[in-house]
Short mmCIF file of the C-alpha atoms (twelve columns), coordinates in Angstrom:
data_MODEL
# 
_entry.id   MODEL 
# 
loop_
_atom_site.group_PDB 
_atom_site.id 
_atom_site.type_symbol 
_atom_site.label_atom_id 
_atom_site.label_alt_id 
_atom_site.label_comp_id 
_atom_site.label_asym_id 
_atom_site.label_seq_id 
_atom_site.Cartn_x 
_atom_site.Cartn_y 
_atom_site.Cartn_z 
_atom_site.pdbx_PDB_model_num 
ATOM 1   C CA . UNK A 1   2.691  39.550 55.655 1 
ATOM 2   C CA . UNK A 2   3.339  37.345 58.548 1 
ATOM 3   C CA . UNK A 3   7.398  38.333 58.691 1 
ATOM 4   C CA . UNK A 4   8.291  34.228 59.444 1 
ATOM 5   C CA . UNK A 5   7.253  33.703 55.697 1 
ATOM 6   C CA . UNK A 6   10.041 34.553 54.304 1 
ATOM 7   C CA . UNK A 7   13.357 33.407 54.870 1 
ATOM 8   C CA . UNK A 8   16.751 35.103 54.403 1 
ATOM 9   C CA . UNK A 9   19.358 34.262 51.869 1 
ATOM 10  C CA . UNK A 10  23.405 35.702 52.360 1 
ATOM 11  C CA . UNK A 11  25.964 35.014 49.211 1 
ATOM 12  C CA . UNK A 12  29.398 34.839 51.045 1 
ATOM 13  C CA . UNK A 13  32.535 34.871 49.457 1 
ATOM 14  C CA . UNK A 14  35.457 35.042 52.198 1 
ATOM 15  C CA . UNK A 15  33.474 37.294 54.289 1 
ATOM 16  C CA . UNK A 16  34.976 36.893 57.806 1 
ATOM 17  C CA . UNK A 17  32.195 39.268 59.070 1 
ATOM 18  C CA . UNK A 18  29.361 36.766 58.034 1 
ATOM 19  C CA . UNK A 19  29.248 34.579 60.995 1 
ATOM 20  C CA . UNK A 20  28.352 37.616 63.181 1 
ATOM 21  C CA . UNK A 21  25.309 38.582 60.251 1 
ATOM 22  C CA . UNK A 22  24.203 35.374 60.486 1 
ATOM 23  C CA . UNK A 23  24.035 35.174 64.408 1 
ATOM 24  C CA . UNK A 24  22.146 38.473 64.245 1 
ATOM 25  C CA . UNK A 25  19.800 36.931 61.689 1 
ATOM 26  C CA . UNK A 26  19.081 34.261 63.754 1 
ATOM 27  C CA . UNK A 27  18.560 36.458 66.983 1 
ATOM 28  C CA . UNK A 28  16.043 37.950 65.504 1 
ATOM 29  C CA . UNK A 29  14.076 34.935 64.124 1 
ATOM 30  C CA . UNK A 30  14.493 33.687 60.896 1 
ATOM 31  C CA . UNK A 31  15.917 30.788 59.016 1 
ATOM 32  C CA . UNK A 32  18.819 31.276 57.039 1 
ATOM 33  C CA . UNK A 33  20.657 30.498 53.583 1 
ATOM 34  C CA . UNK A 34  24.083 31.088 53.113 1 
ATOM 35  C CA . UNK A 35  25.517 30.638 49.857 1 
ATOM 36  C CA . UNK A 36  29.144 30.142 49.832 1 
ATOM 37  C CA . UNK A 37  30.139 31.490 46.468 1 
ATOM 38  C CA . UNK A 38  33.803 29.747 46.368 1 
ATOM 39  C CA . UNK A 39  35.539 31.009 49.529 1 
ATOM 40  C CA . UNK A 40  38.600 30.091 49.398 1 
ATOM 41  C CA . UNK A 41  37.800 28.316 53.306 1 
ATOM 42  C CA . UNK A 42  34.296 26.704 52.563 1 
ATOM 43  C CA . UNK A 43  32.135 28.343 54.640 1 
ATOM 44  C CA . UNK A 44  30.624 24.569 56.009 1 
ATOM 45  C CA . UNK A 45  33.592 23.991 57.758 1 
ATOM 46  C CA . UNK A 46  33.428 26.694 59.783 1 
ATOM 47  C CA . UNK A 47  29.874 27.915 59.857 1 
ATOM 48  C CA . UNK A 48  27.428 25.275 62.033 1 
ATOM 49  C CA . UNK A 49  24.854 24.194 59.986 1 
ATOM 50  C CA . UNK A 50  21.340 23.103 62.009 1 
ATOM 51  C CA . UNK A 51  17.821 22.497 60.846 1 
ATOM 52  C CA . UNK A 52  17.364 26.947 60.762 1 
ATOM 53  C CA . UNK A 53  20.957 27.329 59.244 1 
ATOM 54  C CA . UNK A 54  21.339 26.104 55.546 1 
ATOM 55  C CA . UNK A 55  24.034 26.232 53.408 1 
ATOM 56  C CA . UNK A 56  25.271 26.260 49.892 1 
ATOM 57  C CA . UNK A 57  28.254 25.284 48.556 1 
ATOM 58  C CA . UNK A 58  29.639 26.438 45.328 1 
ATOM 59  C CA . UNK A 59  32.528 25.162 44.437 1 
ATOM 60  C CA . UNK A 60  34.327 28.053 42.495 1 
ATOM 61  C CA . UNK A 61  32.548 31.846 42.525 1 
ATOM 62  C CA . UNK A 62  30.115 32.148 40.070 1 
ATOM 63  C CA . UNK A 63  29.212 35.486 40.953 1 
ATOM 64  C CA . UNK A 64  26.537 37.238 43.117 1 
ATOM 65  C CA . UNK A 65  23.094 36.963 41.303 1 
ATOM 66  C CA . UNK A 66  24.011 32.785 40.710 1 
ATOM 67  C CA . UNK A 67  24.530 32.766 44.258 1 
ATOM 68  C CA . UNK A 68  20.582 34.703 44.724 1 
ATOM 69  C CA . UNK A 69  19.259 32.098 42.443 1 
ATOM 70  C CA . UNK A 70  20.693 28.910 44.431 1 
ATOM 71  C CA . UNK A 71  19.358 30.471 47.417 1 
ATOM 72  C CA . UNK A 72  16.080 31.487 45.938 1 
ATOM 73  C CA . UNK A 73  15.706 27.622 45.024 1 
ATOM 74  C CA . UNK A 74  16.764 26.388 48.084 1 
ATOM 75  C CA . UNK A 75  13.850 29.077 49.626 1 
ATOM 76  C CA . UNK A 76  11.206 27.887 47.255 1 
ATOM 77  C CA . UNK A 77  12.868 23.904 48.341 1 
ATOM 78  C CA . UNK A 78  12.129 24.478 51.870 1 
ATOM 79  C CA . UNK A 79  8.407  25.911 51.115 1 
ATOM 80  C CA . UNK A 80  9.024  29.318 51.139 1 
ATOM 81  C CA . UNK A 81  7.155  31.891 48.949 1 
ATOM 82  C CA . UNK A 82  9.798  34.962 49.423 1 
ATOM 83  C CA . UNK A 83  13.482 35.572 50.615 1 
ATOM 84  C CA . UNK A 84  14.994 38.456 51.873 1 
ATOM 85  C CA . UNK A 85  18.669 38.956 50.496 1 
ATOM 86  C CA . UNK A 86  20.906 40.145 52.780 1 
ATOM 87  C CA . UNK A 87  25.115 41.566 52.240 1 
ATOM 88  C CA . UNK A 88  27.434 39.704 54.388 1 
ATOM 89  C CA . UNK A 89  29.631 42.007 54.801 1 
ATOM 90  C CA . UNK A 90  27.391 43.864 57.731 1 
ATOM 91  C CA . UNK A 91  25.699 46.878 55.998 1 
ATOM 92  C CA . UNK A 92  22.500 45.595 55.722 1 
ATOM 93  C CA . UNK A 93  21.215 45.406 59.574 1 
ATOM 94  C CA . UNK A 94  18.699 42.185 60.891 1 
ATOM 95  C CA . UNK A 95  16.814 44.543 62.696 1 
ATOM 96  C CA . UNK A 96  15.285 46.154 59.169 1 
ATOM 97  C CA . UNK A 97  14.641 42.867 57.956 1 
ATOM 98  C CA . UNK A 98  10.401 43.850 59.166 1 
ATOM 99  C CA . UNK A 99  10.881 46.800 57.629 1 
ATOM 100 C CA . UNK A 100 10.468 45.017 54.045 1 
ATOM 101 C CA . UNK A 101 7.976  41.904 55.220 1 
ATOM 102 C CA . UNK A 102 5.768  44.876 56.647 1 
ATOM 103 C CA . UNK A 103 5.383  46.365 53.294 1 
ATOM 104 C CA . UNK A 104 4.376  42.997 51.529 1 
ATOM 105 C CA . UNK A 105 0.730  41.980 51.500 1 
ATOM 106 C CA . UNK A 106 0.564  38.312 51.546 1 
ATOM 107 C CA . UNK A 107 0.204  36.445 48.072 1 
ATOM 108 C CA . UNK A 108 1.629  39.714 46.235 1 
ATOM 109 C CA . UNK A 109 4.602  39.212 43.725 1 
ATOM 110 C CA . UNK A 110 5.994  42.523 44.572 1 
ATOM 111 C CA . UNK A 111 9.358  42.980 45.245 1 
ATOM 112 C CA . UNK A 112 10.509 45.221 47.601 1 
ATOM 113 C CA . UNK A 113 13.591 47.379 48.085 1 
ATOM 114 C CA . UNK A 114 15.604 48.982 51.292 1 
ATOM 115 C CA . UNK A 115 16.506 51.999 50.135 1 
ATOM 116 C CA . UNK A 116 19.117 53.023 52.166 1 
ATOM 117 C CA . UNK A 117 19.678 56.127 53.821 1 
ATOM 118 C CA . UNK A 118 22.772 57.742 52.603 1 
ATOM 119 C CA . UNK A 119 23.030 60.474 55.219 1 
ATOM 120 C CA . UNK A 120 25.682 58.761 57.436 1 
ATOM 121 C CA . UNK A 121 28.925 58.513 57.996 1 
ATOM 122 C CA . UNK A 122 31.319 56.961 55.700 1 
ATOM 123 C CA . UNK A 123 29.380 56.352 52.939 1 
ATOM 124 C CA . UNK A 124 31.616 56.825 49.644 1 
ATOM 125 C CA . UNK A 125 31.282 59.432 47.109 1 
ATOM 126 C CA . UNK A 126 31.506 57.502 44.626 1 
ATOM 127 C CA . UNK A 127 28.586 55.059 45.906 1 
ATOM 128 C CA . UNK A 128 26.279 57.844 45.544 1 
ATOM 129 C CA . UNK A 129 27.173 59.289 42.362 1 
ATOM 130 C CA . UNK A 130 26.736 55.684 40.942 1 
ATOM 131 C CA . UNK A 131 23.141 55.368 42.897 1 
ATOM 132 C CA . UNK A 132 21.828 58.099 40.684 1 
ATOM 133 C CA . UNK A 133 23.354 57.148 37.388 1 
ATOM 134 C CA . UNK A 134 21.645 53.277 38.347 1 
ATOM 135 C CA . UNK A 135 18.298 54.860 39.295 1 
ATOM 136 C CA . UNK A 136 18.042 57.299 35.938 1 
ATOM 137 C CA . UNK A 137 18.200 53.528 34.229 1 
ATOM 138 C CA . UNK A 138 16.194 51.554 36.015 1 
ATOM 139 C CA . UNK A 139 13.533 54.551 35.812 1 
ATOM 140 C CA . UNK A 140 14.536 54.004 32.413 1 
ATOM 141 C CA . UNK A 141 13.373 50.357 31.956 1 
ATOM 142 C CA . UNK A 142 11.104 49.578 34.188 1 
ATOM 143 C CA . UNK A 143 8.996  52.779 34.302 1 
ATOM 144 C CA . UNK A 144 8.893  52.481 37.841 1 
ATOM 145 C CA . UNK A 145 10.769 55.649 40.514 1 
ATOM 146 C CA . UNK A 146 13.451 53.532 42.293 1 
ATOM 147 C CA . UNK A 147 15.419 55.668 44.638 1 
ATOM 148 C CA . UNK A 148 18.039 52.441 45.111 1 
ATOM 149 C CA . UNK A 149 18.446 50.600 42.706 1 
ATOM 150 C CA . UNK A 150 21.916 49.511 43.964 1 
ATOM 151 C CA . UNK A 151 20.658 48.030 47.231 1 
ATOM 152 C CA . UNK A 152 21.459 44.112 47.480 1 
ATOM 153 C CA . UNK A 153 18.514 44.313 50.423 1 
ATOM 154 C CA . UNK A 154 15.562 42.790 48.964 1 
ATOM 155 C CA . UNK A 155 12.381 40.885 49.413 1 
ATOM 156 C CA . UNK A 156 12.005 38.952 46.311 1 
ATOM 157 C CA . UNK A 157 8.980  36.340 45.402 1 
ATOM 158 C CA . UNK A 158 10.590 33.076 44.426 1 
ATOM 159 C CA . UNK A 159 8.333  33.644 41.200 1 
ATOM 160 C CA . UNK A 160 11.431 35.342 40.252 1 
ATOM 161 C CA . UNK A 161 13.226 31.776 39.005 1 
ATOM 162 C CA . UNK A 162 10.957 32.231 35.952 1 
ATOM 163 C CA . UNK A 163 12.044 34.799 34.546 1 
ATOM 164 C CA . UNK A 164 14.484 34.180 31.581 1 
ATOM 165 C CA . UNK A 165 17.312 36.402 33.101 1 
ATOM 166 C CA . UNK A 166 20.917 35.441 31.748 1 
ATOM 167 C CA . UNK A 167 23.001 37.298 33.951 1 
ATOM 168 C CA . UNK A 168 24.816 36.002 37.149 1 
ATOM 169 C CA . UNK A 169 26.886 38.670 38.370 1 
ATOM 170 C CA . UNK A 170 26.212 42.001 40.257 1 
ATOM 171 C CA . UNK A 171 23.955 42.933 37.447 1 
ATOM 172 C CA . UNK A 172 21.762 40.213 37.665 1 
ATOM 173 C CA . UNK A 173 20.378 42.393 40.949 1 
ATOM 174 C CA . UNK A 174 19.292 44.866 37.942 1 
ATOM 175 C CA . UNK A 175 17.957 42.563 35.533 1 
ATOM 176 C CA . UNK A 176 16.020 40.828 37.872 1 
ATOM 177 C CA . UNK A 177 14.108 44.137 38.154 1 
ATOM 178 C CA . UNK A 178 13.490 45.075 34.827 1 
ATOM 179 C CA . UNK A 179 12.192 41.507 33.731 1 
ATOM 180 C CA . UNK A 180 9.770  41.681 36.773 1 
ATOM 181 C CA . UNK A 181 8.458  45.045 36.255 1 
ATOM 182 C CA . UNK A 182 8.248  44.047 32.350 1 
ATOM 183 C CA . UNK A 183 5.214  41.183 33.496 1 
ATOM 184 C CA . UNK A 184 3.736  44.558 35.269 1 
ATOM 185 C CA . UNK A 185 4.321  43.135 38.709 1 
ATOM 186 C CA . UNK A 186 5.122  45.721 41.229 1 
ATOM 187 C CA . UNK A 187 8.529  47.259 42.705 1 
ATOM 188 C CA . UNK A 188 8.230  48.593 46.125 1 
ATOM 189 C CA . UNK A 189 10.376 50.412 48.319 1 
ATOM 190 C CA . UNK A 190 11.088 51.028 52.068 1 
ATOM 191 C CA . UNK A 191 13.971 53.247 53.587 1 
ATOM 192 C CA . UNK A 192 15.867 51.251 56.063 1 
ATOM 193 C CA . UNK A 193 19.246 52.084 58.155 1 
ATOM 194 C CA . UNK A 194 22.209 50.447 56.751 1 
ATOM 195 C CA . UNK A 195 25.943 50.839 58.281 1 
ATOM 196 C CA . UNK A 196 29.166 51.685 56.195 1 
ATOM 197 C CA . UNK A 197 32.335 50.765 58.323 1 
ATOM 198 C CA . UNK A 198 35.559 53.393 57.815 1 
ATOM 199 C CA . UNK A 199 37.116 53.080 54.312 1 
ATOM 200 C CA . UNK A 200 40.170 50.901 55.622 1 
ATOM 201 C CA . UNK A 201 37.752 48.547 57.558 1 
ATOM 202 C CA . UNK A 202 35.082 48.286 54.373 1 
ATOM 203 C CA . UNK A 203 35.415 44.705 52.315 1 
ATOM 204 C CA . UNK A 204 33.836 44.879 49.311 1 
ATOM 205 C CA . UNK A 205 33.467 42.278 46.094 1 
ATOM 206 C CA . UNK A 206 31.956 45.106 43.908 1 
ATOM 207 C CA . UNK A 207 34.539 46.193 41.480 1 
ATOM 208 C CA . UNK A 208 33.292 49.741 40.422 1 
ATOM 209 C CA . UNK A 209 34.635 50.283 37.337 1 
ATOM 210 C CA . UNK A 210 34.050 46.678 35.993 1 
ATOM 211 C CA . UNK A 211 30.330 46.230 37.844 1 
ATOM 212 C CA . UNK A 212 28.870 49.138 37.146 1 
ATOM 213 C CA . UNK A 213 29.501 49.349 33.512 1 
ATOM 214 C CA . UNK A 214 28.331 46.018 33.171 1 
ATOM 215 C CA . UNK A 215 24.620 46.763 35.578 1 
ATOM 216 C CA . UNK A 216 24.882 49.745 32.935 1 
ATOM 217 C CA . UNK A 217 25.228 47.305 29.531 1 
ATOM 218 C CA . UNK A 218 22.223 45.428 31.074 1 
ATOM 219 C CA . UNK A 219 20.155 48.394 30.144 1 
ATOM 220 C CA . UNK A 220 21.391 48.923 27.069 1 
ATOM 221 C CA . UNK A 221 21.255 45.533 25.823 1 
ATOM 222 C CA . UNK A 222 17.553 45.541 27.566 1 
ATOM 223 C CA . UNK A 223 16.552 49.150 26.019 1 
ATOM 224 C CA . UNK A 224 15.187 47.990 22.708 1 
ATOM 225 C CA . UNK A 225 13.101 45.119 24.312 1 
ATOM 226 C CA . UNK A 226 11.445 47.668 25.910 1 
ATOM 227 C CA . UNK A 227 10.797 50.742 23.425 1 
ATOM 228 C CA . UNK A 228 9.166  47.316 21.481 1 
ATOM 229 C CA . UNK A 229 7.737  46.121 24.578 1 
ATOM 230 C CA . UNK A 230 6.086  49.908 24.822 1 
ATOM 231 C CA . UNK A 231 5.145  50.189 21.483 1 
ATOM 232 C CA . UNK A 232 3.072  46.746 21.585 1 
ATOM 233 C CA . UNK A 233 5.309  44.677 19.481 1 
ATOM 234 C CA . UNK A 234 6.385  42.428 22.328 1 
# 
């Protein structure tokens, strides 16, 4: 896929390392869409906004996946066909960014994953342990092997807006998976380097104890749909 036909989307809430994501973003060719989730500084008054640089105001935090959807409709707005979403807290690197258009063949609804590689420094213990309890339930649901189901760096069709998801947190970045591979549309994935700052540098939104058991109650509120989805009665 021609990697300028896709455009990348960043939810923000009082990240004060997006501005330097963005710029890299930019260096590297592609239009952006921040979503500013209800920073406490609005993002608009300190980010410029030109005709490549979009952005999204919302004026309390709704949470990350309503943040995906505003940008995926401000993508699909602007004539795009996919979006890449991208952290902006710096893990996810521009440079990768080809890494996931590359493995897209034009007019395919696929969505594609970075899975990250988790052989660096820094990277918490506890991230990993909670990688493989996600990927033993997205295997789970969607039938599909996903070695990262936790990464946030995605290529997703806009095609996505249709499906009757009604989460808008952190889980809605699992949900979103399972009702796609439910229509028997394809999940993809492509390793990609990520970076994990020191522990007392790291900024993160993702409370683990709250998130996770609520990614993990998607499943189980989803698991019946699909034994009946599998057994022809849906």
């Amino acid at each position: 896929m021609d990697r300028y036909r896709a455009v990348i989307v960043i939810p923000s809430l009082n990240n004060a390392t997006l501005f330097d994501v963005v710029k890299n973003v930019r260096e590297v060719g592609y239009e952006v869409i921040v979503v500013d989730d209800g920073s406490k500084t609005p993002i608009k008054e300190t980010l410029k906004c030109d005709e490549k640089t979009h952005i999204i105001t919302h004026e309390r935090n709704f949470g990350k996946g309503a943040a995906l959807i505003s940008g995926c409709r401000k993508a699909k707005e602007l004539g795009y066909s996919y979006f890449v979403s991208m952290d902006a807290d710096g893990q996810h690197l521009a440079r990768e960014i080809c890494k996931l258009t590359n493995a897209l063949s034009e007019g395919d609804e696929t969505i594609v994953i970075g899975s990250r590689d988790f052989n660096i420094m820094n990277v918490p213990q506890g991230s990993k342990i909670g990688r493989l309890i996600s990927n033993f339930w997205a295997a789970l649901n969607t039938g599909c092997k996903i070695t990262d189901s936790l990464s946030g760096f995605r290529l997703y069709p806009v095609s996505i807006l249709q499906l009757p998801t009604c989460t808008v947190k952190f889980d809605y970045e699992m949900e979103v998976l399972v009702r796609h591979a439910w229509l028997k549309r394809k999940i993809v994935e492509t390793n990609v380097e990520c970076y994990y700052p020191k522990a007392e540098e790291r900024v993160s939104h993702f409370k683990k104890w709250r998130d996770t058991m609520s990614i993990i109650w998607v499943h189980v509120r989803l698991l019946p749909l699909r034994i009946l989805l599998l057994k022809g009665f849906i």
